[in-house]
C-alpha positions as CSV (number, residue, x, y, z in Angstrom):
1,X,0.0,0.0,0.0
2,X,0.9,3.7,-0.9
3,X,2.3,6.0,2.4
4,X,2.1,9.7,2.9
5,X,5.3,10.4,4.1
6,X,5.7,13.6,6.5
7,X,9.1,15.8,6.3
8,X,10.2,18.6,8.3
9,X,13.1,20.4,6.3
10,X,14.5,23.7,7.5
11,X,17.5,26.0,6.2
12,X,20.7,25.4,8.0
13,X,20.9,28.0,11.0
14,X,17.7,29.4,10.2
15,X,15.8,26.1,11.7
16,X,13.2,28.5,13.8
17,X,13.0,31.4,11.0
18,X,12.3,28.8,7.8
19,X,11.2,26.0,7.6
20,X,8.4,23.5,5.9
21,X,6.4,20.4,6.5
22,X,6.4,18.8,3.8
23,X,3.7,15.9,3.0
24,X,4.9,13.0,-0.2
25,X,4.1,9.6,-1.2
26,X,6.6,7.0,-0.8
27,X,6.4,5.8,-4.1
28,X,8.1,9.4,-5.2
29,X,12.0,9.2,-5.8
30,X,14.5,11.3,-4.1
31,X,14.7,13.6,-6.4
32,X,10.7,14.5,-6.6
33,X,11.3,15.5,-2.6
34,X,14.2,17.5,-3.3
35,X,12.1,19.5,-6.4
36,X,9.2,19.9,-3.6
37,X,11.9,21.3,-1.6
38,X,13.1,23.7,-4.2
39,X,9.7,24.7,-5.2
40,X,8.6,25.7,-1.8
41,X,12.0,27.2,-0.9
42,X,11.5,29.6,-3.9
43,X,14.5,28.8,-5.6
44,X,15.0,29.2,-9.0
45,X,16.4,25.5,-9.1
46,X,19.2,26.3,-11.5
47,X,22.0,24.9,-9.7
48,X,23.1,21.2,-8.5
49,X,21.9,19.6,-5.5
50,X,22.7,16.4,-3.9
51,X,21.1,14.8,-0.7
52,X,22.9,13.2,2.0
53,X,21.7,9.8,4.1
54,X,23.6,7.9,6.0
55,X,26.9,6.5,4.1
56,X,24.7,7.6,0.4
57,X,24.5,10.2,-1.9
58,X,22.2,11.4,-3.7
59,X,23.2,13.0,-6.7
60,X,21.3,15.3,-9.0
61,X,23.1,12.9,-12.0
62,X,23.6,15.9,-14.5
63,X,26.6,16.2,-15.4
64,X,27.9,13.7,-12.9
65,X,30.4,12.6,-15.1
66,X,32.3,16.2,-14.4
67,X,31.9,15.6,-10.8
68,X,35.3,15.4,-9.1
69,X,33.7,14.9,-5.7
70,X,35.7,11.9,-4.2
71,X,32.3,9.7,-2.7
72,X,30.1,7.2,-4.1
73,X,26.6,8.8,-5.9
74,X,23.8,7.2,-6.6
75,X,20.8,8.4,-8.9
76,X,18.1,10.2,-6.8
77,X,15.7,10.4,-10.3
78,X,15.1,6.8,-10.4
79,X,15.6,6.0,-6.3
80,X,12.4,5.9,-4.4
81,X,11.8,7.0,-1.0
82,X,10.3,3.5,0.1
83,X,13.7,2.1,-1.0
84,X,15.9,3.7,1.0
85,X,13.9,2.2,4.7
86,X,13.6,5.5,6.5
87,X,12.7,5.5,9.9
88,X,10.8,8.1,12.2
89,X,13.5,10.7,13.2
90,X,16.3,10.1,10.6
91,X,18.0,12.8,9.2
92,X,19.0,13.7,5.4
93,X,20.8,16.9,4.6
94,X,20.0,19.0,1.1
95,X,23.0,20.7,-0.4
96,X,21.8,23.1,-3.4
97,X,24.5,25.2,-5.9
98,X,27.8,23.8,-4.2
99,X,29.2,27.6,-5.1
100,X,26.9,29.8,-2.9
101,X,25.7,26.8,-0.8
102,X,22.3,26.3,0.8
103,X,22.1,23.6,3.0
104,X,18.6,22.4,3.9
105,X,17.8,19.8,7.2
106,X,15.3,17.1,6.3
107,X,13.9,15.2,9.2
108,X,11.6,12.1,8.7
109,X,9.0,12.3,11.1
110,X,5.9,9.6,10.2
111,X,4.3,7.7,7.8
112,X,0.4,6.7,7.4
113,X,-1.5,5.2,4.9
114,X,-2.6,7.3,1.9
115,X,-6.4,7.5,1.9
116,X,-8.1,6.5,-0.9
117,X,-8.5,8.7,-3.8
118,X,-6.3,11.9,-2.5
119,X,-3.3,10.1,-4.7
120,X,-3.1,13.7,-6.4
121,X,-3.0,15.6,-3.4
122,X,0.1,14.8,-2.8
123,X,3.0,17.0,-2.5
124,X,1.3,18.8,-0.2
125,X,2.9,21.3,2.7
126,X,1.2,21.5,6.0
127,X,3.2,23.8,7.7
128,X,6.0,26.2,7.5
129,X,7.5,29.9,8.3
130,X,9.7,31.8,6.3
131,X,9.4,33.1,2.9
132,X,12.5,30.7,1.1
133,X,15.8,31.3,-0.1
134,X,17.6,33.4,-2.6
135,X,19.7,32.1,-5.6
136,X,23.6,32.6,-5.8
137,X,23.0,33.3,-1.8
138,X,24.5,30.8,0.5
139,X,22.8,30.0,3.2
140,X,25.3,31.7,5.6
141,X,24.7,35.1,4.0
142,X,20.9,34.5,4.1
143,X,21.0,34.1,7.5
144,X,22.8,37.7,8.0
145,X,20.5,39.1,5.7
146,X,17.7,37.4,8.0
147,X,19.3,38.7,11.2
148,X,19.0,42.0,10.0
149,X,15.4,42.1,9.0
150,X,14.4,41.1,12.9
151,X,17.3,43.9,14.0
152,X,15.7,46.9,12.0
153,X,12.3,45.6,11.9
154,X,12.1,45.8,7.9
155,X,13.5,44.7,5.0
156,X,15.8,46.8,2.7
157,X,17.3,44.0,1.1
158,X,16.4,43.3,-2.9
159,X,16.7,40.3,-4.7
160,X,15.9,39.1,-8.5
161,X,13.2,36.2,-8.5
162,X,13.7,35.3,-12.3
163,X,12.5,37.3,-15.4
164,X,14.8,40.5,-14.3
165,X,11.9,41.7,-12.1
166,X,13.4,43.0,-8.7
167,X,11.3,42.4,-5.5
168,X,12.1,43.0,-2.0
169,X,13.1,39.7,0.1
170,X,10.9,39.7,3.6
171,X,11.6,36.0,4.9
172,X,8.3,36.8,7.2
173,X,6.1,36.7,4.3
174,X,5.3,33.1,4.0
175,X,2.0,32.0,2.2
176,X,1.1,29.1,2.9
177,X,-2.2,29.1,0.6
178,X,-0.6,30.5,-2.0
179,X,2.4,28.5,-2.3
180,X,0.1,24.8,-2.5
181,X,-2.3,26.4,-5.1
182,X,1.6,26.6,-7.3
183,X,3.3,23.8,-5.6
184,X,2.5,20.8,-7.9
185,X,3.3,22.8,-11.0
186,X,6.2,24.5,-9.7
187,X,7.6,21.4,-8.6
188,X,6.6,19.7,-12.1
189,X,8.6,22.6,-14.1
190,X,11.7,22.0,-11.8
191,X,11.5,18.0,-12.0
192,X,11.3,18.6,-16.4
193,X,14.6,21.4,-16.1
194,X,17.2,18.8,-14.2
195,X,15.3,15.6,-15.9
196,X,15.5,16.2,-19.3
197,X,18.6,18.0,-19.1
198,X,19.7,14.6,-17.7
199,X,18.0,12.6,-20.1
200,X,19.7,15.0,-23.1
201,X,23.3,14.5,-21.6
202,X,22.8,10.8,-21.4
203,X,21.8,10.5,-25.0
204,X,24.7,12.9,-26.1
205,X,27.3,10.4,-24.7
């Protein structure tokens, strides 16, 4: 039987500031979490990412062939999250754009059965803070950029979301509502972008 897996994933040092739950069927891969990641995270998901569990890595597998990092990668497009046997409380860690690095905490907290029929429901978040990240930001500057939004009360700091249009970046400003009604077809854009860019290196070999 399908499971609803539950996630808690949080941006390195900003755990209480932003942060998602995160609701997916088992029968996803690894990769289809880390897109629902992106997607609500509002990145631009231009980069690499790998995630981290246990001994195994995750890879992204574009361009892994380049990849000169020295540790054993697996494909997270074709591994499913029922394969890899998680268990309430483990941890997995989300790198994404190893130049400007953010680094997101996963937690698996619970599984249940899927009901019947809600199949399509699913990604689905259930709770969260924080607006997301900003591209070619690492995480370490986001959080200084986040420390001084709760110091001056306001934010002065600008960002590009895409598109060249310019907005201004208040991590307080989180829509929950607003962010499911986009989720799915956010996440279904990012999933096509590192998938068939996959699927076009592989054929090019």
């Amino acid at each position: 039987m399908t499971k609803v897996y539950t996630f808690k994933v949080a941006i390195d040092g900003l755990e209480d500031k932003i942060w998602r739950k995160i609701e997916i069927t088992d029968k996803k891969t690894v990769a289809d979490l880390a897109y629902t990641i992106l997607a609500t995270f509002d990145s631009l998901a231009y980069h690499l990412y790998y995630i981290k569990y246990k001994d195994n890595v995750y890879d992204s597998w574009v361009y892994h062939e380049y990849d000169n990092r020295q540790v054993p990668k697996m494909n997270a497009t074709i591994t499913t999250l029922n394969s890899i046997h998680l268990q309430p409380n483990d941890t997995m860690e989300m790198e994404y754009d190893f130049g400007s690095p953010t680094v997101f905490k996963i937690t698996f907290l619970e599984s249940r059965d899927l009901e019947k029929g809600r199949g399509r429901h699913y990604p689905y978040i259930i709770d969260g803070a924080g607006r997301g990240m900003i591209d070619d930001v690492s995480g370490d500057n986001l959080k200084t950029i986040v420390d001084d939004i709760d110091k001056k009360g306001f934010s002065d700091h600008d960002y590009t979301p895409g598109y060249e249009r310019t907005m201004k970046y208040d991590y307080r400003k989180f829509d929950i509502k607003g962010d499911n009604i986009l989720l799915k077809e956010n996440v279904s854009d990012i999933k096509n972008g590192y998938e068939l860019i996959t699927e076009t290196t592989s054929i090019g070999k």
